[in-house]
N, C-alpha and C positions, 0 to 999 in steps of 0.2 A: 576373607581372612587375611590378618598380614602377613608379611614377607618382608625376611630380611638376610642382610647376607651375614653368610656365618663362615668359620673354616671345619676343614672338615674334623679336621685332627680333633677338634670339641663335641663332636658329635658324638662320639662313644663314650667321653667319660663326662660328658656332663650332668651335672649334679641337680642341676635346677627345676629337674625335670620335677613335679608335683605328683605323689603317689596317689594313686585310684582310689576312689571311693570304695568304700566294703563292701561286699555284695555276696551274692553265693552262686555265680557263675552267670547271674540273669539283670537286669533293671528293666523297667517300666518304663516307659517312653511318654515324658511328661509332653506333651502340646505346650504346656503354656510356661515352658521353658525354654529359652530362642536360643539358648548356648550351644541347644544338641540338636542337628540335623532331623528332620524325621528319616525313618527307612527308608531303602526303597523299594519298590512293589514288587512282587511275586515272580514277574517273569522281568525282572532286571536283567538278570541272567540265560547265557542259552547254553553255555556249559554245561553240561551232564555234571562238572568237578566240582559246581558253584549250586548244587540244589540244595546241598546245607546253610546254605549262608541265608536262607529265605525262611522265615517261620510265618506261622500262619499268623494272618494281619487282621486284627480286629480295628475298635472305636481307639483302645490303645495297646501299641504293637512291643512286641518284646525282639530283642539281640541278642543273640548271643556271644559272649567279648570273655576273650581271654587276660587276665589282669594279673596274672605272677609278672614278676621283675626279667624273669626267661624270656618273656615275648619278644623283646627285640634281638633276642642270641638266635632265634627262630628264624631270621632273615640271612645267615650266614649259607651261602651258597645258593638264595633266590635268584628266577632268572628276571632278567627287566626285559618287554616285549614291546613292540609297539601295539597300541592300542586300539581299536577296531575305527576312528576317525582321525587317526594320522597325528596326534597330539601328541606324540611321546610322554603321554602316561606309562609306568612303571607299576606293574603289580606283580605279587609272587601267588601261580597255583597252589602252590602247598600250602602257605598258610591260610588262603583262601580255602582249600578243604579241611584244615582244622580247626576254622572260624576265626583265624587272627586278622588283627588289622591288615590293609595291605595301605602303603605310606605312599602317593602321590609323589614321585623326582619331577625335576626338572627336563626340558627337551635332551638339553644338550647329553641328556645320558642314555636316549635311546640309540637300541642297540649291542646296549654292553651286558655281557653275560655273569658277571659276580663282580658283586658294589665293590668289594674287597679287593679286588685285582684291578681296579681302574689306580693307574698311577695317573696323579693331575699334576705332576712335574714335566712326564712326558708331552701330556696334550698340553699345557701351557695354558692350564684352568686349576691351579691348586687353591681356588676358592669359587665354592657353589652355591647355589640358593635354595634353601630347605627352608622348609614351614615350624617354627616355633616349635622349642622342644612340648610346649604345652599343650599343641595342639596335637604334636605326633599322637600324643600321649592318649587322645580321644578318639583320632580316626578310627574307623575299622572299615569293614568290607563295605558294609549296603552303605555308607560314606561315601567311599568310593565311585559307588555306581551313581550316588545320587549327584555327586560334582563331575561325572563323566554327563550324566543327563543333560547337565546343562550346558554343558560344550558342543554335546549334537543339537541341543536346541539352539544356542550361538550360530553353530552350521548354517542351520535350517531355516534360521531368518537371515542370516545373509543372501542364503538362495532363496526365496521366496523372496527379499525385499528386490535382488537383480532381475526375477522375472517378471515382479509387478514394472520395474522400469521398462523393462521393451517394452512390454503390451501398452505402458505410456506412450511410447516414442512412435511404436505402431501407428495409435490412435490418433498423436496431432500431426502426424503425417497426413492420415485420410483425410480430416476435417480441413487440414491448409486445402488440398486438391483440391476437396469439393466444395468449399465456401471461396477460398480463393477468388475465385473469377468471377467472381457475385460480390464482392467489397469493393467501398472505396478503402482504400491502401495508404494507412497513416507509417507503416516503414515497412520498405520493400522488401525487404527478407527478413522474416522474424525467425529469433530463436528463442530455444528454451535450454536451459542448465538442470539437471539434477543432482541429487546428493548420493543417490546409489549406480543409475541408470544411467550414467552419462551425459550427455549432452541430445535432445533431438531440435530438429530442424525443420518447420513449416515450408510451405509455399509462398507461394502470394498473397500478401496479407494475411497469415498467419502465422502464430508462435508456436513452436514446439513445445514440447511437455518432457523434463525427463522424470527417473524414476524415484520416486522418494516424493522429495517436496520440492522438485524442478517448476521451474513457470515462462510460459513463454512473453519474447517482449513485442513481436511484430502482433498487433492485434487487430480482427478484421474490426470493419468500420458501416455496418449495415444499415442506417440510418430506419428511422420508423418509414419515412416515405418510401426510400429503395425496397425496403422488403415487402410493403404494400403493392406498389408498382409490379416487384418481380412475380406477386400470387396472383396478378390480372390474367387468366387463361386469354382475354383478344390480345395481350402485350407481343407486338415479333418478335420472333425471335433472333433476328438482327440487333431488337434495341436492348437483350442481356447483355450484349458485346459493344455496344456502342456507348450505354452507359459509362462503361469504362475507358474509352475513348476520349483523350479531351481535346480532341480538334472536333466531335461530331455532337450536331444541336441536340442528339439526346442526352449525353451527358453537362452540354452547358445548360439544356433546361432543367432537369435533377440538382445542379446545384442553385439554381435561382428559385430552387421549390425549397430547399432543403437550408437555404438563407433565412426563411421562414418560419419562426418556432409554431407558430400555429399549425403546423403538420407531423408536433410532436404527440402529438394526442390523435389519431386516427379511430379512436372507438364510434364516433357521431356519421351518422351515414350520410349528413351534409356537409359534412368535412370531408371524406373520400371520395363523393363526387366533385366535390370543388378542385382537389387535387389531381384528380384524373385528367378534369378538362383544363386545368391552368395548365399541367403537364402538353397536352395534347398542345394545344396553343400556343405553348413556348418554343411548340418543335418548328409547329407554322412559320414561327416569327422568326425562328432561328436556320430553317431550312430553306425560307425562303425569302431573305433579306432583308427582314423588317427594318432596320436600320436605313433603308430606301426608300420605306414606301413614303407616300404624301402625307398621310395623318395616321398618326400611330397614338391617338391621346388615348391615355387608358391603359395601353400593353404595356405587360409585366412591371404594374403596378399593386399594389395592396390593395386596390376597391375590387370590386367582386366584376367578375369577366363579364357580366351582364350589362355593367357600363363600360365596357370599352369600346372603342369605335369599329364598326363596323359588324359588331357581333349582336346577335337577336337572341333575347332567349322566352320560355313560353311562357306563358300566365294567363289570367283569365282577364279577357279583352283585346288579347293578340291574335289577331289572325292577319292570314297570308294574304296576297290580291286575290286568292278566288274566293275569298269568305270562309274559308278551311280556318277552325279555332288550335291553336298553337298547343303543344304539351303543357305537362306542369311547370310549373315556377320554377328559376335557377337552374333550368337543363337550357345548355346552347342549342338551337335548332336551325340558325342563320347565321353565315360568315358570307359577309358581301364587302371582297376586293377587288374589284373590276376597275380596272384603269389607274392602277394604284403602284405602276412599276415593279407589280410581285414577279422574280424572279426563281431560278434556280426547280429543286422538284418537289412533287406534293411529298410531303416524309407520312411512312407508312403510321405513324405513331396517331396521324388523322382518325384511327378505326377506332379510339379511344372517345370519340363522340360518337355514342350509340343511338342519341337521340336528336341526331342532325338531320334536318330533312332538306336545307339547300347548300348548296357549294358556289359560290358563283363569283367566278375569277377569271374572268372575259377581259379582251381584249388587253393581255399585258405580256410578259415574256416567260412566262413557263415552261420547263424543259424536262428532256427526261422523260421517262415511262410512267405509266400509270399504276402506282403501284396497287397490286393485286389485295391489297387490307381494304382498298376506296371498295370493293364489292362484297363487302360482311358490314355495309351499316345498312341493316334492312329497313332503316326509319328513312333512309333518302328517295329524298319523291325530284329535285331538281337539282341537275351537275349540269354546269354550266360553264366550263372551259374553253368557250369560244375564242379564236381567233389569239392563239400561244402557238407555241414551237414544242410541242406533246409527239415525242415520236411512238415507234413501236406499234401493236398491233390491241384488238378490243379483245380480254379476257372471255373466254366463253362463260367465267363465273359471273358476266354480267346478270349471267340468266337470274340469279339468285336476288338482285333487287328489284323483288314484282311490286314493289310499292312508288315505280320510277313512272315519275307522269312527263317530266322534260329529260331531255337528253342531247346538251347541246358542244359538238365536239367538232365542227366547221373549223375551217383553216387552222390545220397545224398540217402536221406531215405523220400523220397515223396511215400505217396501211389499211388498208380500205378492202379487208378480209374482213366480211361482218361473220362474224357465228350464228349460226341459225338459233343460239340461245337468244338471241338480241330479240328477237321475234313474239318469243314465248312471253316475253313481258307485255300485255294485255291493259294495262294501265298507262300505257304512254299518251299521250297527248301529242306530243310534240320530238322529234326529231331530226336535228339537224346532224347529216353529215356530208356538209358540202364544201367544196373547194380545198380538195385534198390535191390538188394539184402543183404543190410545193414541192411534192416529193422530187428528188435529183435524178432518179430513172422512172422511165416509163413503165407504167405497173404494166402486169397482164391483163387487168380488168375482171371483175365478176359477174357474174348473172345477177337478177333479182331477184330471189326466191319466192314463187307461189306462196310461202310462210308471211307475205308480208299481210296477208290478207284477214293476219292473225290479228293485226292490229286495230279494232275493228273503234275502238277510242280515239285514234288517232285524228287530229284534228290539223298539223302543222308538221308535211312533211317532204324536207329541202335533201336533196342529192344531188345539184347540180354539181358539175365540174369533178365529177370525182370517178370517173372512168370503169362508169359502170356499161353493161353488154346487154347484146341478146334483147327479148320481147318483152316488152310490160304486159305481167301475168295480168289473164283477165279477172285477178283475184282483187284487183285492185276495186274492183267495184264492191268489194266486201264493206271499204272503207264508209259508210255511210254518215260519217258526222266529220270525214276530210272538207277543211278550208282552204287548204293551201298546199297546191302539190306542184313544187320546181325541180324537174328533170335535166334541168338546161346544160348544154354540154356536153352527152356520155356519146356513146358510142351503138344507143338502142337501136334495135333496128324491128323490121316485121311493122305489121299495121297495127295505130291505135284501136288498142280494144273498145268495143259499143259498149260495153259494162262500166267503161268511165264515165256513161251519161248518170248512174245511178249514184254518182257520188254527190248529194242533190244539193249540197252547201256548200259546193264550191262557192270561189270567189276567188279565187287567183289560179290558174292555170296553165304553166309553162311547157312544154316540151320541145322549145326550140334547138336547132341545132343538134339533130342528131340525125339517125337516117328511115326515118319511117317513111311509110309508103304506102299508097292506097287511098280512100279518099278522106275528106274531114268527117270528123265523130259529128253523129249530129246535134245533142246538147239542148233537147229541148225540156228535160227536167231542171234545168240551171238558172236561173233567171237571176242567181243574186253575183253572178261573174262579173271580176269587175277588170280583170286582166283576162289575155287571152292569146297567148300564142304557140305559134306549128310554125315559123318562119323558120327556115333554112336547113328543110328539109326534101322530101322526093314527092311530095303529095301529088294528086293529082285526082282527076275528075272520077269519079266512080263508073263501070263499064256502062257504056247507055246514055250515060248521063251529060245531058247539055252544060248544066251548073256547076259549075266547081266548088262556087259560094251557095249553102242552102241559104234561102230564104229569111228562113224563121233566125236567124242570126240578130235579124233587124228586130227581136223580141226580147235581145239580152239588153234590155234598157239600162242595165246600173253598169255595161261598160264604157271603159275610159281607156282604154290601152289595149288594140285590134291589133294584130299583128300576123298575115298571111301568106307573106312574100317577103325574099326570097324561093322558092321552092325549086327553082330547078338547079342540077346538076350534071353538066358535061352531059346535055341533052334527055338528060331524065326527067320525069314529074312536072310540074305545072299545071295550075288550075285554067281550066277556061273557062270561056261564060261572062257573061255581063256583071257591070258590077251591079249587088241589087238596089232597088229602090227603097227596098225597107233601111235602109244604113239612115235612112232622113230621122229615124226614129230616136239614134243615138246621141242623145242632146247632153250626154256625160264624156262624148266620145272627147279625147285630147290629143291621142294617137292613132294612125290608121297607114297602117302598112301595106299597098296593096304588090307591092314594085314585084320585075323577073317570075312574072308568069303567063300564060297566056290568055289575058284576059280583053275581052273586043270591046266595043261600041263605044257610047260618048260616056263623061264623067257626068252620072243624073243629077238634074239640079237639087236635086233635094238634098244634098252635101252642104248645100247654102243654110241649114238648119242648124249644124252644126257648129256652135259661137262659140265652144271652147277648145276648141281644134289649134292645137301647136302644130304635128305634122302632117302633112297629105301628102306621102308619097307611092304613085303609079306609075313611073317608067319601066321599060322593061316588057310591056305588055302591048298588044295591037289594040289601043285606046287609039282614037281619032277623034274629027268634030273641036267643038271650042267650049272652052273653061269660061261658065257663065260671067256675066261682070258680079250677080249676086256672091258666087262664091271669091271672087276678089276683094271683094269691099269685106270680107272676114277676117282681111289683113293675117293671112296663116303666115305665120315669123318662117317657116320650110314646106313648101310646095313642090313638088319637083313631076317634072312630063317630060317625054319624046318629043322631037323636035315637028314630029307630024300633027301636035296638037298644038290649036291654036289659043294660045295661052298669054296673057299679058301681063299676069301676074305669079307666074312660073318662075322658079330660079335657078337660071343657068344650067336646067338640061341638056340643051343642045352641046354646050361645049364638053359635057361628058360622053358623049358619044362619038 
């Protein structure tokens, strides 16, 4: 309604005022009349002094209004109160219990105890603001209550619209926290304004929210890929943090994914594996110097990883060198770097190929540990780290790739603690861990566990140089389909075990250089041996026995590479015994070690048989007699004898003694 200012001196004899309608004490309460207020409801009032002013309310409500020309002399000595919501509303009890209006003042008058006695000369307000004389003319009670209603309802959304803002401010609080550090981060510190609620304040890459119609302007930036990547349960948890890192290859690969609109659409499940593995591969490239290598045609390009260099993927007509058929199409299952100047370390982000089954990164500069993700791709059947700079120790979680047929981890500088889980893998084939001898202290050394016996697949199994201890379990004979076993180097000691003759496929056989002792194995299940050496050890004749050399030696026909002697040490071990006659049989022989033991009689001519013979050497031993002219004219490039043998085609023995 309006409001206008008036003085007050016009207030009591103003004339304008429009006489009341006729009535007989009562009117009807039109609805569809908007000039007049409806009532207000039954418990408007809590007054006990106010239950007259309330009639019973039907569909339409009746008032009761006083309307003689007296009704405003009724107000003479009213008091003005403040009003139950602190509005300095003005109403008079008394005429309120004899059903009169009660007229709505201005703030400025609460407080004051008779209208009549405020002098506005004094307070320096001789002009107030009252409501139309026309309207005084209509108010009445339930009026009243019904324009105080809507001032607590004013209240009540302002406090409801202040608490819906915190609980705004609350919530872009939590959401910055927790999405926060999972965004890329288009402005570093977002905020948000409201129109009731203040101002709130997000995180990191987030806006706050305030209360009303607030809006934040830092906005996170979760790209289709990042949040596909961040639902991988094998993703480390290192690369939540790294993503966000931009010095580290998991966040420059995320953005070289994410350059790509083709990985705005992730619904197609050969479009999330394509993203997995270009991910995974980006990290390779980026973790471990791509920018280096020899031939990078193909990487972190637009054709599909399947033609990039180096990378194998499976389909039908692929298969491996052992005739093993490859997985399905468009899965990576080979990455062959080998000699390719791959540096720096494998990034864990690798475990994102689930269906890799070779690694093969030999002989180049890899550094760094192994990270513990390379042992959750149960598809890998060959890792192939040969010959890097791989420090650190073998996870016992090796055990967990039982589908691991090679395992070749030679020359680096790995402690050479194996886990007895290494063992339990039963499908190996092939393990190298030789020439750990890089390391800058000398290890303690380990046994070799009776568990190797477990290996019973094993066909290709190299330890030399890597400072292993103690007896070769006689579980070694377990190995029945072993080709190739090099000890060379450790520290073993105790006699070779007889259970090594049951390893019936041999064909390379080393245990030189360590300190066994007792006599030679005897090796008559072996026939396809094509190396053969016990040099530079304690061996020595068996008790009783004349022979140092069995016999049946001259039956391993397919060898080429004999190697017996050195054997003794500061008076220990050496074979004696003649050399035998059967040696005439070795017509593959190239090499033939007999030197530093004690071995008698003449060199038999049957050595003359032997046409592809590079070395013959047997000094060292109580050999006498003379070196036939037949085995001269075989032109051996290194012969070497004691000066007590007569020899003309000997080289320069004598002056090493």
């Amino acid at each position: 309604m309006g409001m206008f200012k008036r003085n007050r001196n016009d207030f009591d004899d103003d004339d304008d005022i429009p006489p009341p309608p006729e009535h007989n004490g009562t009117y009807e309460y039109n609805s569809d009349d908007e000039s007049i207020p409806p009532p207000p409801p039954c418990d408007a009032y809590n007054e006990p002094s106010n239950a007259n002013a309330c009639k019973s309310v039907t569909s339409k409500a009746s008032a009761s209004v006083k309307t003689s020309d007296e009704e405003f002399e009724d107000h003479q000595g009213q008091s003005f109160i403040e009003d139950g919501v602190g509005n300095g509303t003005s109403y008079d009890h008394e005429s309120m219990k004899k059903g009169y209006s009660s007229v709505p003042m201005q703030p400025h008058f609460r407080g004051m105890h008779n209208a009549q006695a405020f002098d506005e000369e004094e307070a320096g307000m001789d002009e107030i603001e009252v409501p139309s004389s026309s309207v005084v003319q209509r108010m009445n009670n339930w009026e009243f209550n019904e324009w105080r209603k809507k001032q607590c309802q004013k209240k009540s959304a302002l406090w409801i619209a202040g608490c819906c803002a915190l609980v705004a401010i609350i919530v872009a609080i939590s959401v910055g926290a927790t999405r926060g550090g999972r965004s890329n981060i288009d402005d570093a510190q977002g905020a948000g304004t409201g129109t009731e609620g203040g101002t709130g304040t997000g995180g990191t890459g987030t806006g706050g929210t305030g209360g009303g119609t607030g809006g934040g302007t830092g906005v996170t930036n979760v790209t289709p890929a990042q949040q596909f990547l961040q639902e991988i349960d094998l993703l480390p948890a290192s690369t939540q943090t790294d993503m966000s890192d931009t010095n580290s290859p998991a966040y420059k690969a995320l953005q070289w994914i994410e350059s790509d609109a083709a990985f705005d659409d992730l619904s197609d499940p050969q479009t999330q594996l394509d993203l997995q593995q270009r991910f995974s591969l980006a990290n390779v490239f980026y973790a471990m110097g791509g920018d280096q290598w020899g031939n990078v045609d193909g990487w972190l390009e637009d054709g599909d990883v399947c033609t990039w260099n180096a990378i194998t993927c499976g389909g039908d007509g692929n298969v491996d060198n052992n005739g093993r058929k490859l997985q399905d199409n468009g899965k990576v299952v080979k990455i062959e770097l080998n000699r390719m100047n791959v540096n720096g370390q494998i990034p864990p982000e690798i475990v994102l190929l689930q269906d890799l089954e070779e690694l093969i990164m030999f002989e180049n500069q890899i550094s760094g540990v192994l990270p513990s993700e390379l042992y959750n791709i149960p598809s890998l059947q060959i890792l192939d780290l040969y010959d890097n700079d791989i420090e650190g120790s073998i996870s016992p979680d090796i055990g967990q790739l039982q589908n691991l047929v090679a395992l070749y981890l030679g020359k680096n500088r790995l402690d050479l603690t194996l886990p007895i889980e290494l063992f339990s893998i039963t499908s190996l084939e092939a393990l190298w861990i030789n020439d750990m001898n890089r390391l800058e202290e000398m290890p303690v050394g380990q046994d070799l566990p009776v568990d190797i016996g477990n290996l019973v697949n094993m066909k290709d199994l190299r330890m030399a140089r890597s400072f292993f201890k103690g007896n070769l379990p006689a579980e070694i004979g377990n190995l029945v389909n072993l080709e190739h076993l090099d000890l060379e180097n450790n520290g073993l000691t105790g006699k070779i075990p007889a259970e090594i003759e049951e390893c019936v496929k041999l064909d390379f056989l080393n245990l030189a250089n360590n300190w066994f002792e007792g006599e030679l194995p005897r090796l008559r299940n072996n026939p396809d041996l094509e190396t053969l050496r016990f040099d530079g050890n304690i061996l020595a004749n068996a008790e009783g026995q004349e022979n140092g050399i069995p016999n049946h030696y001259g039956l391993l026909l397919n060898l080429e590479d004999l190697r017996l002697g050195p054997n003794i040490f500061e008076g220990e071990g050496g074979l004696s015994g003649p050399i035998p006659e059967s040696f005439g049989t070795l017509t593959k022989l190239r090499i033939l070690h007999l030197h530093e033991n004690y071995l008698t009689g003449e060199v038999p001519d049957s050595i003359s048989e032997l046409t592809q013979l590079d070395e013959f050497m047997f000094q060292g031993n109580d050999i006498t007699g003379t070196v036939s002219i037949d085995i001269c004219d075989l032109n051996i490039p290194k012969i070497e004898a004691d000066c007590d043998v007569d020899c003309d085609c000997c080289t320069d023995a004598c002056q090493r003694n």
